[in-house]
N, C-alpha and C positions, 0 to 999 in steps of 0.2 A: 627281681620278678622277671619270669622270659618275656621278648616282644611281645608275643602275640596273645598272651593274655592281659600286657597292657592295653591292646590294640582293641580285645576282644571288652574290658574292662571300660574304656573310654568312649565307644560306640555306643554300649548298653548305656551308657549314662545320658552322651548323649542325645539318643532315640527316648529312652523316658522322659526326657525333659521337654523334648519337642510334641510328646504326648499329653505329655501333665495339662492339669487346667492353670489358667491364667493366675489365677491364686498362688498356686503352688510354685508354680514359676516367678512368681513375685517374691516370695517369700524364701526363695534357693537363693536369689539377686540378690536379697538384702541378711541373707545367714549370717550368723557369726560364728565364734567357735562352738558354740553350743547343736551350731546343725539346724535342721530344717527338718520337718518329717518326711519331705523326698528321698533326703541326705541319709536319712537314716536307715530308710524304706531299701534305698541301693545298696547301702552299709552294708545289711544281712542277706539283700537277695546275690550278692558278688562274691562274698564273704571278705572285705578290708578288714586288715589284721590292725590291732591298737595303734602300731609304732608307724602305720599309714594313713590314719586317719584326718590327721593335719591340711598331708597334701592331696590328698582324694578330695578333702571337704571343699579346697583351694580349685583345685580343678574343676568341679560340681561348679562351683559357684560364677567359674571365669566362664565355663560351659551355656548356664544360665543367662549368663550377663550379653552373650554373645547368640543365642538363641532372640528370636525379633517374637514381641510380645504376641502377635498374631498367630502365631503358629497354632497350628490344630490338628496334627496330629504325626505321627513318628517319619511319614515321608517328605514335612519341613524340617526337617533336622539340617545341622548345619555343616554336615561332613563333605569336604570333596577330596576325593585320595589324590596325594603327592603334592597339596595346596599349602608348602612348609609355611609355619607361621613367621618364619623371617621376610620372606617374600612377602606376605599379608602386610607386615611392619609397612614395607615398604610403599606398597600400591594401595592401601586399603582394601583389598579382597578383590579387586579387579584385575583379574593379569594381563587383559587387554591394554587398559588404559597409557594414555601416553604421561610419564612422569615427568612432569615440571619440576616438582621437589616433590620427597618423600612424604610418605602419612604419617609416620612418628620421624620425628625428626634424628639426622645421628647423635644430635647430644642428647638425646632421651635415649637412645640404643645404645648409647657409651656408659650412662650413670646405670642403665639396666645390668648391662654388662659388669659393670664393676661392683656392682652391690651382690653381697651373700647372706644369705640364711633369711629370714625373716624379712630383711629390707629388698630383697630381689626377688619374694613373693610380692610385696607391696609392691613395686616398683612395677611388675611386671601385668600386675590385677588393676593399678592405673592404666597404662599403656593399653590392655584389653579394654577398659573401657572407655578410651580414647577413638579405640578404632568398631565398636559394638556400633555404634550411631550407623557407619556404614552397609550393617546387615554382611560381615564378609564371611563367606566357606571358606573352612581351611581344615587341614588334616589334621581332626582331633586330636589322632596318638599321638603326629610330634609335639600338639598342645600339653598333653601329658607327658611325653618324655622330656621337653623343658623345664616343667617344672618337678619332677621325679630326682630330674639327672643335674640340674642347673647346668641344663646343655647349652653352655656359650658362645662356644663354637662353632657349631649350627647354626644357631640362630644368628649370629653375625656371617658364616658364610652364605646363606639363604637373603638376607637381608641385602648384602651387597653383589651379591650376584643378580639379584632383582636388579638392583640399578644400572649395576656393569649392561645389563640385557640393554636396557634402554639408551644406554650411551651408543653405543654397535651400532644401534638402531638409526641414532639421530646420526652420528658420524658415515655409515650408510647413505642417508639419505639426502647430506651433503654434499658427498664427495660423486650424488651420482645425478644430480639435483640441477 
């Protein structure tokens, strides 16, 4: 699928979701493979082909999970552009904050990492809802291109680049201290 109709594909879901009433969004959080009728509502208005259906519904649902129940209407949506979800791993959604230790931990980002097919969707739909509590914005599509692409790479150089920032940071502020 090209970017930009992932790109175009994950914002529209996201924005519906931030629209939806609280029901609905309730009931995306707790979908299973059967769907939801949001799920299914975006299924046709996007048009997901069968053999995508899985991970679209996968996405919707991390989408949901990560959408804060209060939301009321498509301008709480949870997008901020260039907010890679490795970085989120890392800070929980705050890219100011000062990191003591990470928000997912690296042996959670290692076993994500190493896990494929079915256990690195689960794996990774934990992890989101480890870090939903925090309300964090992050850039939907590489949400979707992670789990499209089982993009590990990214998300561990995003992940560790967060931190690397904060070492610089605190080594900076030693050495000038």
């Amino acid at each position: 699928m090209p970017e930009g109709k992932v790109a175009e594909r994950a914002h529209a879901i996201a924005k519906a979701i931030a629209a939806a009433g609280p029901g609905e969004r309730a009931d995306a959080r707790r979908m299973d493979a059967g769907g939801s009728p949001l799920f299914w509502r975006l299924h046709a208005r996007l048009g997901m082909m069968p053999h995508d259906e899985d991970r679209w519904l996968r996405i919707t649902r991390m989408l949901a999970l990560l959408t804060p129940s209060a939301a009321r209407d498509a301008r709480d949506w949870i997008h901020e552009p260039g907010r890679r979800l490795g970085a989120v791993l890392a800070d929980g959604g705050d890219s100011r904050t000062r990191l003591e230790k990470p928000v997912a931990s690296e042996q959670r980002l290692a076993r994500l990492l190493a896990a494929r097919g079915k256990a690195r969707l689960d794996a990774l739909e934990r992890t989101i809802r480890m870090i939903a509590r925090a309300r964090p914005k992050l850039d939907v599509a590489d949400l979707a291109w992670v789990v499209l692409r089982e993009d590990s790479g990214n998300l561990a150089r995003d992940y560790y680049s967060r931190l690397d920032r904060q070492e610089h940071k605190d080594e900076k502020e030693h050495s000038h201290g």
